[in-house]
N, C-alpha and C positions, 0 to 999 in steps of 0.2 A: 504494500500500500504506500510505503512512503516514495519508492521508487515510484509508482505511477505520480503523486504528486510532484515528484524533482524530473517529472520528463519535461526535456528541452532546457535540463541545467546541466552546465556541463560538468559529470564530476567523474572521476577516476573508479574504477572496478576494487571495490573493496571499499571503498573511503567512509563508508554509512558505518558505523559500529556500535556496540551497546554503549559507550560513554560518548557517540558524536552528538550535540547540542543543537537543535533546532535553529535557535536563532544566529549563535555565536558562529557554530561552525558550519551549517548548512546557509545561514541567512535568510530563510524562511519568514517570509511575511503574512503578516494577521490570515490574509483573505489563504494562501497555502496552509496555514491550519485549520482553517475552517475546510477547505477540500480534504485533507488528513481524515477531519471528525467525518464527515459524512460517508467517504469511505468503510470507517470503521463503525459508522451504523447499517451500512449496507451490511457489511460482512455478518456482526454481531446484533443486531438490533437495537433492541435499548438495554441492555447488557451492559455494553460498553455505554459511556455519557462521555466524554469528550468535555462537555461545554462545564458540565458539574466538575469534572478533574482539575479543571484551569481555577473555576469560578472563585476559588480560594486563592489563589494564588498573587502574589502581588509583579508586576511587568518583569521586574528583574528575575524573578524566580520564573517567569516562563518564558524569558528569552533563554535562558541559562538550561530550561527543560531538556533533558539528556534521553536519547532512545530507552535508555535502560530502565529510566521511573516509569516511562510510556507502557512499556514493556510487561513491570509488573503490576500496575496498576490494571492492565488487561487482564493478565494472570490472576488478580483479585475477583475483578468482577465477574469473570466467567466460573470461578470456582464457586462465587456467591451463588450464581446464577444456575449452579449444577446441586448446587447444595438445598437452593430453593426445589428444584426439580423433582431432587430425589426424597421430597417431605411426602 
């Protein structure tokens, strides 16, 4: 997903990693994270919240947003979301 979002950026084969930064190191602007969340509602539904994960968050802490909190904050919610399931 993040790769569909970063097409037609030009960036190096491997350069995405679980510590790369959205803002810092990709440069990803507001309106690319909002393509980011919609992706990952398509995928996940409302499972994933995207807009709730940021909504706390203060600019600097989500320029600075690294794949890897991305990451397990997905891992949370779909375990919630499995945990719901199997009530």
């Amino acid at each position: 997903m993040i790769q569909q979002v970063l097409d037609g950026y030009e960036l190096e084969e491997g350069e995405v990693t679980m510590a790369t930064r959205f803002g810092r190191d990709l440069e990803l602007e507001s309106i690319d994270l909002v393509a980011l969340a919609g992706l990952l509602e398509e995928r996940y539904g409302g499972a994933v919240n995207f807009a709730a994960f940021v909504a706390d968050m203060e600019l600097e802490e989500i320029i600075e947003l690294d794949v890897g909190r991305l990451v397990g904050h997905i891992r949370r919610c779909l375990e919630a979301a499995d945990g719901v399931r199997s009530r």
